[in-house]
N, C-alpha and C positions, 0 to 999 in steps of 0.2 A: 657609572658602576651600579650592577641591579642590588637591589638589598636581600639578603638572605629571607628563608623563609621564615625565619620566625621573627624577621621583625614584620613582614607584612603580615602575620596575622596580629599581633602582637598591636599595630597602626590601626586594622579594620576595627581589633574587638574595643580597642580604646577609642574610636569613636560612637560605638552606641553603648559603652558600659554604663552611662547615665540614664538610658532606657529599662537598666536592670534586664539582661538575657537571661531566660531561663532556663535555655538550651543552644550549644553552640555545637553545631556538629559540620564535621569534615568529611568529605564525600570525594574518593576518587574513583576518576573515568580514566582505567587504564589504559583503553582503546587510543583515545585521545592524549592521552598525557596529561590531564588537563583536573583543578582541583576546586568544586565546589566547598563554600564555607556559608553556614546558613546561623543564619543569628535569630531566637524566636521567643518573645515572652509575651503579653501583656501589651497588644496593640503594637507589636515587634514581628515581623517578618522580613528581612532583610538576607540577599543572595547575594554574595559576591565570587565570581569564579576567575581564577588564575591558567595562567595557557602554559603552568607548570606544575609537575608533582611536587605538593609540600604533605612529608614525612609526617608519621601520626607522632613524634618526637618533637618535632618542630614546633608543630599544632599545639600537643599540651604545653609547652614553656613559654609559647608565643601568647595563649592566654591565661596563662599563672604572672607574666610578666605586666601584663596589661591590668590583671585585679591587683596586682602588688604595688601596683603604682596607683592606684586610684583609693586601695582601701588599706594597705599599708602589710604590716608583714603576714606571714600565712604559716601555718603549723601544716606540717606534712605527716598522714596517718595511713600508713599502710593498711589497707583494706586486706588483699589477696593477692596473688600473682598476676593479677592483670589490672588489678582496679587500685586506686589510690583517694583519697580526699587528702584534700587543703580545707583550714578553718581559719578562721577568726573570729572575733565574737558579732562582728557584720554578715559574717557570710560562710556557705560550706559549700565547694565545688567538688562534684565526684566525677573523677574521669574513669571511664571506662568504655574502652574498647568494646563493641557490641559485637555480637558472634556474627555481622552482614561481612563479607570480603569488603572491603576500602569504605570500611564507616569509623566513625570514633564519634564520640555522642560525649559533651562536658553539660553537665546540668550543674544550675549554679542556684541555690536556697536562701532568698535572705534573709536575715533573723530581724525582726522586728523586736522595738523596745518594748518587750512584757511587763506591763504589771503583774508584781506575786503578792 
């Protein structure tokens, strides 16, 4: 049985989320059907591409799911009609759909312990 798409991204982003990504972006080749997912921080460049369209829907839950399980629950703040953040006091992920046809871009900020 193949796994849906959001658990395969949901699988890829939970193996390098200990690398701390600081940009996860989805890339589809319509031509092909076919869906790059590019994971990029901090000595982080990692490409993994699928031989299927995975939904820019898919994508954000597959890695809201993957940080929820690593860093625990996420507060959901509506940005705008296209743009969303998740926080915690570890981390603040902004999804938004970038104006390229078949891109979606998640930057993920993480909050380091300040001293005040």
């Amino acid at each position: 049985m193949e796994k849906n798409p959001r658990e395969i991204v949901k699988e890829l982003v939970s193996q390098y989320i200990s690398a701390k990504p600081k940009r996860i972006t989805l890339k589809l080749d319509w031509s092909d059907k076919r869906s790059l997912i590019n994971l990029q921080g901090d000595g982080l460049n990692e490409t993994a591409e699928y031989s299927e369209t995975i939904n820019f829907t898919s994508f954000a839950h597959g890695v809201i799911e993957a940080y929820k399980g690593a860093y625990g629950e996420l507060r959901e703040i509506p940005i705008s009609f296209r743009e969303t953040v998740y926080r915690s006091d570890k981390l603040v992920i902004d999804l938004y759909p970038t104006g390229s046809a078949g891109i979606f871009d998640i930057f993920v900020d993480y909050i380091q312990n300040k001293v005040r």
